[in-house]
MITOR-920358 format. One record per residue (C-alpha): residue in three letters; chain; x, y, z negated. Coordinates in steps of 0.05 Angstrom, whole numbers, plus 5000, padded with zeros to 4 digits. Layout:
# residues N
(node 'ala','A',(X,Y,Z)),
...
***
This chain:
# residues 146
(node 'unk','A',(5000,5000,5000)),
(node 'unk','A',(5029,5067,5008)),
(node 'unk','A',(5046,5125,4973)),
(node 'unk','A',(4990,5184,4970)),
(node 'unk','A',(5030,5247,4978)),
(node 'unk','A',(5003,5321,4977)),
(node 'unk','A',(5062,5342,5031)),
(node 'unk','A',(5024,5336,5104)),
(node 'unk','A',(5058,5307,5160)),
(node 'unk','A',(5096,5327,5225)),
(node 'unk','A',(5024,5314,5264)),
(node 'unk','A',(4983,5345,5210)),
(node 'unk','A',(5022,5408,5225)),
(node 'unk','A',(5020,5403,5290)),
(node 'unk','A',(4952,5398,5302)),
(node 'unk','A',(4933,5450,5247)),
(node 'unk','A',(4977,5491,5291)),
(node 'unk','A',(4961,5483,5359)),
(node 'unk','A',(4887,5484,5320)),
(node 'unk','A',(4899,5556,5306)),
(node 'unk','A',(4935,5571,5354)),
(node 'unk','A',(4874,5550,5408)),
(node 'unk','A',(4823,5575,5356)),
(node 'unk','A',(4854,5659,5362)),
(node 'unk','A',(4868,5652,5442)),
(node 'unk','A',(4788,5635,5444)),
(node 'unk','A',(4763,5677,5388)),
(node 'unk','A',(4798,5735,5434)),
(node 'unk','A',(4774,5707,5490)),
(node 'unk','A',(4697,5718,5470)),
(node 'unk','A',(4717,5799,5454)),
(node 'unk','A',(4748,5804,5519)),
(node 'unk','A',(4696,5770,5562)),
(node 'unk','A',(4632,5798,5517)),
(node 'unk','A',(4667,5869,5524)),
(node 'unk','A',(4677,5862,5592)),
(node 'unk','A',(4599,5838,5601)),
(node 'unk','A',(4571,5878,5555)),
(node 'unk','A',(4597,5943,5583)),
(node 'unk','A',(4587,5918,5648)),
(node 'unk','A',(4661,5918,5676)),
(node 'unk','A',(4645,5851,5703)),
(node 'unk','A',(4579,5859,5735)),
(node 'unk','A',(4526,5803,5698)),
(node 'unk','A',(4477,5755,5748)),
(node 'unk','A',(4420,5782,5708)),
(node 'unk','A',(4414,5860,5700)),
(node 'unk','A',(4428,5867,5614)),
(node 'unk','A',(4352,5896,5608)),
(node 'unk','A',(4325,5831,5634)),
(node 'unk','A',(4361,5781,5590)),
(node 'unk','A',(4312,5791,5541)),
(node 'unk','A',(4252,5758,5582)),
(node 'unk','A',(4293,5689,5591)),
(node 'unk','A',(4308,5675,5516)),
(node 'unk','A',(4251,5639,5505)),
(node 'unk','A',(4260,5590,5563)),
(node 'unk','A',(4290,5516,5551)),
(node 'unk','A',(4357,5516,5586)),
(node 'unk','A',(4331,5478,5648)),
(node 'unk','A',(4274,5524,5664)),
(node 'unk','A',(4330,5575,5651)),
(node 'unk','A',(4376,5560,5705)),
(node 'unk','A',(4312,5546,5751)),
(node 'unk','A',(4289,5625,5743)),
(node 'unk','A',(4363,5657,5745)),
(node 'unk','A',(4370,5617,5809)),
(node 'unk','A',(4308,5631,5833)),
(node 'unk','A',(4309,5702,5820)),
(node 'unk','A',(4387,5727,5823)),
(node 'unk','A',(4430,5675,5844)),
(node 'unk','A',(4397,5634,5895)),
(node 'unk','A',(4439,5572,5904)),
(node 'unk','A',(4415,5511,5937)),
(node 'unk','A',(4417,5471,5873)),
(node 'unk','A',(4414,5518,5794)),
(node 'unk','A',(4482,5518,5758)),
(node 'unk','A',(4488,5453,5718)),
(node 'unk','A',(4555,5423,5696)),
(node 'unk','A',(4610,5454,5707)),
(node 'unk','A',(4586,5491,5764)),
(node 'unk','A',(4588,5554,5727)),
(node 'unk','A',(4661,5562,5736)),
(node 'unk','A',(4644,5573,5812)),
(node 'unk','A',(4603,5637,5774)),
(node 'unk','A',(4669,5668,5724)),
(node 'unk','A',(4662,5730,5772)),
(node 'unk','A',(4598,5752,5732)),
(node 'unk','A',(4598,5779,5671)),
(node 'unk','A',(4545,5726,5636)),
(node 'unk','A',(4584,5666,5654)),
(node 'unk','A',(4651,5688,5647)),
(node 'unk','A',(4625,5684,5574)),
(node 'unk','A',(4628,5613,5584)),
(node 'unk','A',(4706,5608,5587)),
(node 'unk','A',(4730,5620,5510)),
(node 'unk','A',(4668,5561,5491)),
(node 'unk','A',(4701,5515,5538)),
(node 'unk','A',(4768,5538,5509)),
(node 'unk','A',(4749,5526,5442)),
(node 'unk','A',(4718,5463,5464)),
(node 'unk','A',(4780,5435,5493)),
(node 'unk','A',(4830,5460,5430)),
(node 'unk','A',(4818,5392,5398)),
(node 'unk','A',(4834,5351,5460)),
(node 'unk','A',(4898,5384,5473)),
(node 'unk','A',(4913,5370,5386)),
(node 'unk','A',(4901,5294,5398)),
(node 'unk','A',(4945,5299,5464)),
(node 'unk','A',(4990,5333,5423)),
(node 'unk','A',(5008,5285,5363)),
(node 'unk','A',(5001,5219,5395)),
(node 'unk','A',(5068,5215,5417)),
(node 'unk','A',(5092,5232,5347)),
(node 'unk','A',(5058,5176,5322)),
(node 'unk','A',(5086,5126,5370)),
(node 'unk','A',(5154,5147,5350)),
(node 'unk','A',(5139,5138,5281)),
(node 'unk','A',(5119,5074,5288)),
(node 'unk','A',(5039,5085,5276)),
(node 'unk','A',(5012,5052,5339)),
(node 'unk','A',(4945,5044,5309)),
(node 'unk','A',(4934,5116,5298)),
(node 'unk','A',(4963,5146,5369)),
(node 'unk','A',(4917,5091,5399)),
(node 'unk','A',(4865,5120,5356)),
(node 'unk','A',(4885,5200,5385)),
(node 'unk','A',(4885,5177,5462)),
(node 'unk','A',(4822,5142,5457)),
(node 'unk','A',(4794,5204,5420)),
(node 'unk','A',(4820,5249,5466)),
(node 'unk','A',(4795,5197,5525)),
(node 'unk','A',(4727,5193,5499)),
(node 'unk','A',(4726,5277,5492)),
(node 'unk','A',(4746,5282,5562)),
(node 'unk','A',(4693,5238,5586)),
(node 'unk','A',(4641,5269,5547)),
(node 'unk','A',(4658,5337,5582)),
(node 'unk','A',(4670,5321,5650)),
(node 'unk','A',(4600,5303,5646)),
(node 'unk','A',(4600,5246,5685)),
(node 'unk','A',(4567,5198,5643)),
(node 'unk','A',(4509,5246,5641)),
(node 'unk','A',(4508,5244,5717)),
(node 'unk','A',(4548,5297,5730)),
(node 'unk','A',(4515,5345,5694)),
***
């Protein structure tokens, strides 16, 4: 059995700081982006004094009525199709969530080799198949692509 100790590891640290790290570059992110859309510097899809009548809309019937009425694609954004959309103000938004999002993938990328090298094989199997299963999840392709 071993040892509990109060000292945290090489991989605890690194992960608390890449966790950090990823958690300022996104929390800056959102002032940036909301600035930007907010003050209109990046011009939005939907004017800012018509967001209001689309809050109380479930996020499918959303999409429908933004396409519909502004964006007019052959298909509404679902997925990851609104990175095609970063050059509007309301979907740029979107980047520091995803950033945030991915912060914990990239801290399981992170330590798994440190963990190999250490001789816990269990545990880095444990952080790639985490990692796996959080890539997976987003790509969105077991939800069919959405």
């Amino acid at each position: 059995m071993s040892e509990i100790t109060k000292e945290a590891t090489h991989e605890q640290l690194l992960y608390a700081t890449i966790l950090e790290k990823g958690m300022y570059i996104g929390l800056a992110s959102m002032f940036v982006t909301f600035t930007l859309y907010v003050f209109e510097f990046v011009p939005p899809v939907i004017p800012l004094d018509q967001v209001a009548a689309y809050w109380n809309l479930p996020v499918d019937q959303y999409l429908a009525a933004i396409n519909h009425s502004y964006l007019h694609l052959e298909q509404p954004p679902v997925g990851w199709s609104w990175m095609s959309l970063l050059a509007k103000g309301d979907f740029l938004n979107f980047l520091p969530i995803a950033i945030l999002s991915g912060v914990t993938i990239i801290c399981y990328i992170a330590i798994a080799p440190g963990l190999f090298s250490r001789g816990d094989k269990a545990m880095g199997l444990i952080c790639l198949a985490t990692a796996a299963v959080l890539i997976l999840a987003a790509s969105g392709i077991v939800a069919g692509g959405h």
